[in-house]
C-alpha positions as CSV (number, residue, x, y, z in Angstrom):
1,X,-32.2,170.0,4.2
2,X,-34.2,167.0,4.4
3,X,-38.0,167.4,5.8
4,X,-37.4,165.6,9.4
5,X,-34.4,168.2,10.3
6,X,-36.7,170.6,9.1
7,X,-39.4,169.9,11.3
8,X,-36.9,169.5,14.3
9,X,-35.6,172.5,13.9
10,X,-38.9,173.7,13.8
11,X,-40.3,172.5,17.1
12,X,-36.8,173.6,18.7
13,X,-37.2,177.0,17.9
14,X,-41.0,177.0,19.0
15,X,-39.9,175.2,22.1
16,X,-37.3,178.1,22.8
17,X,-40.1,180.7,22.0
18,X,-42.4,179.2,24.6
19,X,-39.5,178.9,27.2
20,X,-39.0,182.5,26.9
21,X,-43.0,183.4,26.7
22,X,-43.4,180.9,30.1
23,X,-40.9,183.0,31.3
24,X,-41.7,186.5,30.6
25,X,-46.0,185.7,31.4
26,X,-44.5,183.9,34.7
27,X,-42.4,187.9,35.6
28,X,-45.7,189.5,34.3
29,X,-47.6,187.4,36.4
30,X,-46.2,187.1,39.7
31,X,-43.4,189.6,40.2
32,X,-43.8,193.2,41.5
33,X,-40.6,194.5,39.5
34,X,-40.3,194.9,36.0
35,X,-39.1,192.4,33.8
36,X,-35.3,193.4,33.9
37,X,-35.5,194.1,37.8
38,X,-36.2,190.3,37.8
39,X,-33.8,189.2,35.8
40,X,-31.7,191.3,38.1
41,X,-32.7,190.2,41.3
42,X,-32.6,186.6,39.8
43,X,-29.4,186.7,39.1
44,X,-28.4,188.2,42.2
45,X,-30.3,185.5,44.4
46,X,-28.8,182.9,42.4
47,X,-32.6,182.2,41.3
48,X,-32.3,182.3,37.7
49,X,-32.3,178.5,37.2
50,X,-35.9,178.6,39.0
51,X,-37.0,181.4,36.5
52,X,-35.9,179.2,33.7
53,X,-37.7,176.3,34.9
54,X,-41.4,177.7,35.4
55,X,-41.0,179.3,32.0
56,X,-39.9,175.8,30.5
57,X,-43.8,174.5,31.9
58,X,-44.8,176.0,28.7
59,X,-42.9,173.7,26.9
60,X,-45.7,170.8,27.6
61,X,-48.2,172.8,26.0
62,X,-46.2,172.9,22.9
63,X,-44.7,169.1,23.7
64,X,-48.2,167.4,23.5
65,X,-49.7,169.8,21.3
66,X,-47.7,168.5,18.8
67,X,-47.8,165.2,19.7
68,X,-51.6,165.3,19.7
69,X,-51.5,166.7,16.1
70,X,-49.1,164.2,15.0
71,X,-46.1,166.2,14.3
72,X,-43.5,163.8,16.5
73,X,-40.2,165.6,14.6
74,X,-41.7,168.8,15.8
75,X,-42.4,167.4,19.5
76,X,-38.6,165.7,19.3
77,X,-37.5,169.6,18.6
78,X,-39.4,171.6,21.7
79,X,-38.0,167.9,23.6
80,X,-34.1,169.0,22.7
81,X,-35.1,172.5,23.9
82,X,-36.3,171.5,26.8
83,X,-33.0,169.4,27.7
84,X,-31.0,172.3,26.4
85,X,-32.6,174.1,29.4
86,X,-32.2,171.7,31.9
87,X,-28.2,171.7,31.0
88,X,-28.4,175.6,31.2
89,X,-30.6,174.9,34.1
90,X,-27.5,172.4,35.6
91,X,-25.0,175.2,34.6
92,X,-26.7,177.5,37.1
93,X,-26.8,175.3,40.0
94,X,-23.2,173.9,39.6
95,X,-21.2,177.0,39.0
């Protein structure tokens, strides 16, 4: 494996880690259940899409971050997580 897929892969995986971290620190945060009575009740509401996207704000930290450090193959990564959320994102909404 060449260096660049490397470093993609890299910055997709830390993308999907901050996704789920934005998440979970966004059910800490603001929700009076626990975190799978969330889920739960997201589910149920049809609100799971929204959950997704507040967690995916993390995602800028860890977008510019690298950017600011120089590491564009890592930013190009947590960017194709980000759009692999948005189409799970779509998937909720549509069906």
């Amino acid at each position: 494996m060449d260096k660049t897929k490397k470093e993609v892969i890299i910055g997709f995986f830390v993308g999907v880690i901050a996704n789920t971290i934005g998440t979970l620190l966004y059910v800490v945060l603001f929700s009076d259940l626990g975190i799978a009575e969330t889920f739960q009740a997201a589910i149920a509401q049809e609100h799971i899409g929204s959950l997704l996207a507040l967690g995916a704000i993390l995602n800028l930290v860890a977008f510019f971050g690298f950017l600011r450090l120089k590491r564009d193959y890592r930013a190009r990564g947590v960017m194709i997580a980000t759009i692999l959320t948005a189409l799970v994102i779509l998937y909720f909404k549509i069906f």
